[in-house]
C-alpha positions in Angstrom: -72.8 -3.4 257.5 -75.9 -2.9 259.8 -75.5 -1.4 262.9 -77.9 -2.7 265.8 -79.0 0.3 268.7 -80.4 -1.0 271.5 -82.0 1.8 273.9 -82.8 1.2 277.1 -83.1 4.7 278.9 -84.5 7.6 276.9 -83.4 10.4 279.6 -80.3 10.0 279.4 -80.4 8.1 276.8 -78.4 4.5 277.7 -78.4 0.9 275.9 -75.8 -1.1 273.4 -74.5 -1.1 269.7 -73.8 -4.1 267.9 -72.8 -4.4 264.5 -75.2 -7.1 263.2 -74.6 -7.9 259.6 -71.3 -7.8 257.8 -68.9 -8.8 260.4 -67.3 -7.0 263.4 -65.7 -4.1 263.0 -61.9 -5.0 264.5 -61.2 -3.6 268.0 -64.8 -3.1 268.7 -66.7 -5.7 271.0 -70.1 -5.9 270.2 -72.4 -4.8 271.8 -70.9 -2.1 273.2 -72.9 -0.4 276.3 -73.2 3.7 275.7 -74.2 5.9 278.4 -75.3 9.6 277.1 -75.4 10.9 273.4 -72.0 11.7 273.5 -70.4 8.1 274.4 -73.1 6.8 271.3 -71.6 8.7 268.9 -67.9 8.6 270.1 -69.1 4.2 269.9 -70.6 4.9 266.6 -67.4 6.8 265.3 -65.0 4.4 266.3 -67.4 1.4 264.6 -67.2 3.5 261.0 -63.4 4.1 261.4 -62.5 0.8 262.1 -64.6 -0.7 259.8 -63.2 1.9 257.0 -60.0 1.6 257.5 -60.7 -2.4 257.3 -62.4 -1.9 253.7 -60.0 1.1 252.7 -63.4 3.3 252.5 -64.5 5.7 254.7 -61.3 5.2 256.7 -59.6 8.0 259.5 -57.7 9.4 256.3 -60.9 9.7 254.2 -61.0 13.4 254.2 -57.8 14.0 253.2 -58.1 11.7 250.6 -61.2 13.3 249.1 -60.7 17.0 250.5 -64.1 17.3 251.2 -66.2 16.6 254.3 -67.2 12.8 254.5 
């Protein structure tokens, strides 16, 4: 999977994620506008869960399943 960032603004930082290779991750339109550091990785998070959970990888449950830190 290859996720796309596209800034706009540096200050705050503003612009779009896509997910350009691999598919879309489900429930996740691309691109999806982010407005701040915090919204980018709260858009980022939710395109790595969904796409985990999808693959049975790196899923919501992940941690449990390893019992470490992923």
């Amino acid at each position: 999977m290859l996720i796309q960032i596209t800034l706009d603004h540096a200050r705050p930082p503003s612009g779009s994620v896509s997910v350009a290779s691999g598919g879309e991750a489900p429930g996740v339109a691309a691109p999806t506008p982010f407005g701040g550091w915090l919204d980018l990785m709260a858009v980022l998070d939710g395109i790595v869960v969904a796409a985990g959970d999808e693959e049975d990888k790196l899923g919501a449950g992940a941690q449990a399943e390893l019992r470490e830190d992923v």
